[in-house]
TORBA-324910 format. One record per residue (C-alpha): x negated, z, y negated; residue in one letter; residue number from 1. Coordinates in Angstrom, 1 decimal, always signed. Example, Ala and Ser with C-alpha at 12.3 -4.5 7.8 and 13.67 -1.06 7.14 Angstrom:
<atoms>
+--------+--------+--------+------+-------+
|     xx |     zz |     yy | roza | kekol |
+--------+--------+--------+------+-------+
|  -12.3 |   +7.8 |   +4.5 |    A |     1 |
|  -13.7 |   +7.1 |   +1.1 |    S |     2 |
+--------+--------+--------+------+-------+
</atoms>
This chain:
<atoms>
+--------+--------+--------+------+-------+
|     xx |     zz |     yy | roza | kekol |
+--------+--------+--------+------+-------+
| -136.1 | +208.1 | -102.2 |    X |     1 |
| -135.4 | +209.8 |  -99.0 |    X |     2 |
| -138.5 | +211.6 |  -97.2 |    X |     3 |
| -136.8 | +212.2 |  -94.6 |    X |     4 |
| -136.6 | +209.6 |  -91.6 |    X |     5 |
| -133.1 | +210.3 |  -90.6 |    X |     6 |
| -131.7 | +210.5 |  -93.7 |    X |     7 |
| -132.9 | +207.3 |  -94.6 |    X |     8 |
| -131.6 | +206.0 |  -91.1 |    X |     9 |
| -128.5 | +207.6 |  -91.8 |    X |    10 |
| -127.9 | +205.6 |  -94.8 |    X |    11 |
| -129.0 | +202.3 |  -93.4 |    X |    12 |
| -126.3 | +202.4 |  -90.8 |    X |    13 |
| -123.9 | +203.1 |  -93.1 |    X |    14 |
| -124.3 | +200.7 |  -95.3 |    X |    15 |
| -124.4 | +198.5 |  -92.4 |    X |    16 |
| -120.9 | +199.9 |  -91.5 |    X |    17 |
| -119.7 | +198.5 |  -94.8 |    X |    18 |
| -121.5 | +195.4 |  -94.7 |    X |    19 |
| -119.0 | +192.2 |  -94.2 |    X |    20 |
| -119.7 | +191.6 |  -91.2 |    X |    21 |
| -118.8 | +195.1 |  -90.2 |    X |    22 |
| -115.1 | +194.3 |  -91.3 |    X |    23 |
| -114.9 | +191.1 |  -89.6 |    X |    24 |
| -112.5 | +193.4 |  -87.4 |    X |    25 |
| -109.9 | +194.0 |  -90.6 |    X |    26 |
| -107.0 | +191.7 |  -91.7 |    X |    27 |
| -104.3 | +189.8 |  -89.8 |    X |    28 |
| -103.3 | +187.9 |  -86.8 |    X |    29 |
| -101.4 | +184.5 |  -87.8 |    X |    30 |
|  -99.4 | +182.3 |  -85.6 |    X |    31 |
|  -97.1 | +179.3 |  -86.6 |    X |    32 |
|  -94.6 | +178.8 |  -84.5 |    X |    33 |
|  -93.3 | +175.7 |  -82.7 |    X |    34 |
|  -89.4 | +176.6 |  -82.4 |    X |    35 |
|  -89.0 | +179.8 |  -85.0 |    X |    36 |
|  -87.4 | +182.9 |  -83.9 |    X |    37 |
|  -87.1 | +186.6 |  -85.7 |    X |    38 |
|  -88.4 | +189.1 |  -83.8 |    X |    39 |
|  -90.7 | +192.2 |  -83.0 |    X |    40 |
|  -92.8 | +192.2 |  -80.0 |    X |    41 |
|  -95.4 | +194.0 |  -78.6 |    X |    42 |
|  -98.3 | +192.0 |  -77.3 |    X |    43 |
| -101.7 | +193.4 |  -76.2 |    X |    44 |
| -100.6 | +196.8 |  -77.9 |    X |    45 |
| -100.4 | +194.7 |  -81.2 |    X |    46 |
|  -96.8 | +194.7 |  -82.9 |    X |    47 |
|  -95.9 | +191.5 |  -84.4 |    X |    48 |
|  -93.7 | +190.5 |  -86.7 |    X |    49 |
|  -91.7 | +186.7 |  -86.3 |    X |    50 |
|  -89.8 | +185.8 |  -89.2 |    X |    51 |
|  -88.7 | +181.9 |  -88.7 |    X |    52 |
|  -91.7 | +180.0 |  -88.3 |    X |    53 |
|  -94.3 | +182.2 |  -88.3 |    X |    54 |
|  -95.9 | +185.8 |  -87.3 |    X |    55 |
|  -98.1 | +188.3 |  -88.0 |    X |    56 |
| -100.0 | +191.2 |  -86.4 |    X |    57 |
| -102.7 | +193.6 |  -87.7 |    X |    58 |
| -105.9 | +192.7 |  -86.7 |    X |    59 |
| -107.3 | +194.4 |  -83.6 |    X |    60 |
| -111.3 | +194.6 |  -83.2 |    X |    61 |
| -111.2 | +195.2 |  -80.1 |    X |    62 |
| -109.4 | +192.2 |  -78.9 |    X |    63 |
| -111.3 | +189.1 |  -77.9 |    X |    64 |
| -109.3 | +186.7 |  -80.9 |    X |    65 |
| -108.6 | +183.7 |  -77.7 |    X |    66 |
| -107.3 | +186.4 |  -75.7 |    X |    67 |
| -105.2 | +187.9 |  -78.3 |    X |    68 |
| -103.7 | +184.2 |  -79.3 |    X |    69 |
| -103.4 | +183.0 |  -75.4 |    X |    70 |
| -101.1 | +186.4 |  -75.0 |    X |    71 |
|  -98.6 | +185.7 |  -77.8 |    X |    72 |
|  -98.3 | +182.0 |  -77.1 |    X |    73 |
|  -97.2 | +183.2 |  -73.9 |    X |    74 |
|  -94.6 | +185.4 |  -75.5 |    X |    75 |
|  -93.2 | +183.3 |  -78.0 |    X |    76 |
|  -93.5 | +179.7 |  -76.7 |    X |    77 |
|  -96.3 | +176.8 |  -78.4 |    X |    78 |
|  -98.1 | +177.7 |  -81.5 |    X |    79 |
|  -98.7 | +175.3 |  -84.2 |    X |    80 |
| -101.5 | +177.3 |  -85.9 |    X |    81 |
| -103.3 | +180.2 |  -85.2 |    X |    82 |
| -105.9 | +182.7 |  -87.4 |    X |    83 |
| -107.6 | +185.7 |  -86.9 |    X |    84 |
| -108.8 | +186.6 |  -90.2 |    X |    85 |
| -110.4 | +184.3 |  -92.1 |    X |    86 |
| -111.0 | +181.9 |  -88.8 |    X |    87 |
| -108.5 | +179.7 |  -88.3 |    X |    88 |
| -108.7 | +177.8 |  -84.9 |    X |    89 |
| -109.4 | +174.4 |  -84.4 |    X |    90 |
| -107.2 | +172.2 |  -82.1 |    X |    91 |
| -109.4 | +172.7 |  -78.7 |    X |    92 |
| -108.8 | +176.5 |  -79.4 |    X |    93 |
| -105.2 | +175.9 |  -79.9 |    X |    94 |
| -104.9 | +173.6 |  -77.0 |    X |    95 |
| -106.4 | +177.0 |  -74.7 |    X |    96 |
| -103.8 | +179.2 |  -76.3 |    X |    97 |
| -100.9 | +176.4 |  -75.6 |    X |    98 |
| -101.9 | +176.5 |  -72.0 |    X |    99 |
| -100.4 | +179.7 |  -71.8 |    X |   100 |
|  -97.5 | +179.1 |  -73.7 |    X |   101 |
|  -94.4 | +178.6 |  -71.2 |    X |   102 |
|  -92.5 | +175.5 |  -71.0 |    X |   103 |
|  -89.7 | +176.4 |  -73.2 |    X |   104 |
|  -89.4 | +178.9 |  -75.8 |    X |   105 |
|  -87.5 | +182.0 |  -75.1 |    X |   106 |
|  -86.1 | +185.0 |  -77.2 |    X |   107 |
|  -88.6 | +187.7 |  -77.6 |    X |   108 |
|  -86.8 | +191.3 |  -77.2 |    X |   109 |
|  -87.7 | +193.7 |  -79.7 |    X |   110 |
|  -89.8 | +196.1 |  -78.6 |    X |   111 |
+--------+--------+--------+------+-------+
</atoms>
């Protein structure tokens, strides 16, 4: 056992670090698309990758996960699914990020 205190608080935090939660910030954007398209874009500093109907990004934790799917439905049109992570969004969610979406789909320029 540690007799130190700040060893002991040392270790707590990093097995916190590690901790599930902790990685909630890991894995992959996913976005079905609504008219497909095979691209690269940049959005929000995150490079995603279209391939027909569907892209996908690396994960940013320090993107808000509405904002982040509000920004690429503006770039590539209406999405027809969205996840970040695990989380997939329900339909109110994907309503907000259609709202942003423009009224017809337009090539994305890669990047």
């Amino acid at each position: 056992m540690f007799r130190h205190p700040t060893a002991a608080a040392l270790l707590s935090c990093a097995i916190a670090a590690a901790s599930p939660a902790a990685a909630a910030g890991t894995g992959l954007y996913r976005a079905g698309l609504e008219t497909p398209l095979t691209s690269v874009a940049i959005v929000r500093d995150i490079r995603w990758a279209c391939t027909g109907a569907s892209c996908s990004a690396p994960r940013a934790a320090t993107s808000p996960d509405a904002n982040v799917c509000t920004a690429i439905a503006r770039r590539v049109g209406r999405l027809t699914s969205f996840s970040a992570g695990e989380r997939s969004f329900d339909s109110a969610e994907l309503a907000r990020c259609n709202a942003a979406a423009p009224a017809t789909a337009t090539a994305v320029a890669a990047n």
